[in-house]
Every structure is written in C-alpha cells, then in structure tokens.
C-alpha positions as CSV (number, residue, x, y, z in Angstrom):
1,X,113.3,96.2,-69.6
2,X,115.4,97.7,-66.7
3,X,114.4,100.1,-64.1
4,X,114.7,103.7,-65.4
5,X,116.7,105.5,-62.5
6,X,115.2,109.1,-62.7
7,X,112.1,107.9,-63.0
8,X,112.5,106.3,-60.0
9,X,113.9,108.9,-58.2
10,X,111.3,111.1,-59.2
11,X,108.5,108.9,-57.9
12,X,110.3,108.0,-54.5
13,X,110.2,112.0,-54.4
14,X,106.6,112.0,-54.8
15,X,105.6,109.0,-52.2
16,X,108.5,111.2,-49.8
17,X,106.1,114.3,-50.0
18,X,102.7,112.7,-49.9
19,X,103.5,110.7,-46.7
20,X,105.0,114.3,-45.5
21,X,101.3,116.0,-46.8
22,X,99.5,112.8,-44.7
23,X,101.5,112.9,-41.7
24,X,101.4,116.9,-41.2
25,X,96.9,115.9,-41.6
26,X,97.7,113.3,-39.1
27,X,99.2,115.7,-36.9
28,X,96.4,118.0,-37.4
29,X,93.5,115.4,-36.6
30,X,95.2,114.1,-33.4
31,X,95.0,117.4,-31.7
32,X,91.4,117.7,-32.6
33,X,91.3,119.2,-35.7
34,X,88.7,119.0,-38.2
35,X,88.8,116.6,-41.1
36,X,88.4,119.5,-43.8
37,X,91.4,122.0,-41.5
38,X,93.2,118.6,-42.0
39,X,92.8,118.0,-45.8
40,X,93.4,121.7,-45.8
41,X,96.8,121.7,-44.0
42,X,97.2,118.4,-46.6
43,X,97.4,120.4,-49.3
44,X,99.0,123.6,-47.9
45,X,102.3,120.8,-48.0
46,X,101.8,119.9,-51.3
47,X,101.3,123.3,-52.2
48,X,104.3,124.3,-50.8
49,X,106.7,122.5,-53.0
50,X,107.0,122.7,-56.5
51,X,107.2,118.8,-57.1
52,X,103.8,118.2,-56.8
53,X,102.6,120.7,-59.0
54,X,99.9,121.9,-56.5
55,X,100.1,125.9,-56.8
56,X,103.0,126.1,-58.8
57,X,103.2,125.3,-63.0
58,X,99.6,126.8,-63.5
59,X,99.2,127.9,-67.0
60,X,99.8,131.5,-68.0
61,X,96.4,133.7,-68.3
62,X,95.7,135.4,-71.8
63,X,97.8,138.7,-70.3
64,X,100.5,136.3,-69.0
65,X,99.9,135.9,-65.7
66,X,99.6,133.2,-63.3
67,X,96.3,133.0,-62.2
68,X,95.1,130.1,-59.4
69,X,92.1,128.6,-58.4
70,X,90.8,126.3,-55.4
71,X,87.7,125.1,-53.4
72,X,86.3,123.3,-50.8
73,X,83.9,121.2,-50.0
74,X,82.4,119.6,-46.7
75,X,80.2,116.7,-46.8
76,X,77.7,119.2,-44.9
77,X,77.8,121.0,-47.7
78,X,79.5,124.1,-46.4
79,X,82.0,125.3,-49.0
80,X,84.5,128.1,-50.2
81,X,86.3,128.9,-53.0
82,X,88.3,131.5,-54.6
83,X,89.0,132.2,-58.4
84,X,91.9,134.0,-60.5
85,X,94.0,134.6,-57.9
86,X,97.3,136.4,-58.4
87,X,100.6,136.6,-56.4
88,X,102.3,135.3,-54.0
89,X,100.9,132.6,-51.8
C-alpha cells in the first residue's frame, strides 16, 4: 500500500490551516484577549477559507438557499447564537 499523493496534499492543507486558525488564537490570547474572542477569531480563519468547510458547503434550504447557523458557549454559561442566516459573511 503506497501513500496516495492528493490525499496527502489535501491533509498537509488541512494541518497548514488549523496551525494558521491556532496561531491567529495565540495571537489573540497574548495580547489579553479572552479565551472565547480567541476560539472566536479561531474559527473566523477557518471560516474564511473554503477548505475547511466552516461556512462554506452548507446544504441548500428547501427554497435553495444557503442558510448558516452558529453558537457560543462560555463555561460561565454566557452564550449567543444565531440561526438561518443568509448572505454574505
């Protein structure tokens, strides 16, 4: 069994944008953020590239339209959360 190439190259892809989603929390955290504005800013970088499938490929609504949703959650117990979003980011 030899190493399959593209799949490969599509998980050094993946481990290339998850250290980029860690590192711009990292980034966040030393300058004082918060640990939630820090998973937050997290997952706006995986949410801004198509690879990771975070806010892009969401299934089609019964109309046809892309419709999104996210939370979250401190360990306080504050939260927020939006539902059926449409549109841009």
């Amino acid at each position: 069994m030899g190493r399959n190439p593209a799949r490969y190259d599509v998980l050094s892809d993946f481990c290339f944008y998850f250290y980029r989603a860690c590192r711009a929390a990292i980034v966040f955290l030393k300058n004082g953020g918060s640990a939630t504005d820090g998973v937050e800013m997290a997952l706006k970088s995986l949410e801004d590239n198509e690879i990771t499938n975070s806010g892009y490929g969401s299934n089609l609504s019964i109309d046809g339209t892309v419709e999104c949703d996210a939370s979250i959650m401190e360990d306080s117990g504050r939260s927020g959360a939006v539902g059926a979003v449409w549109g841009n980011n």
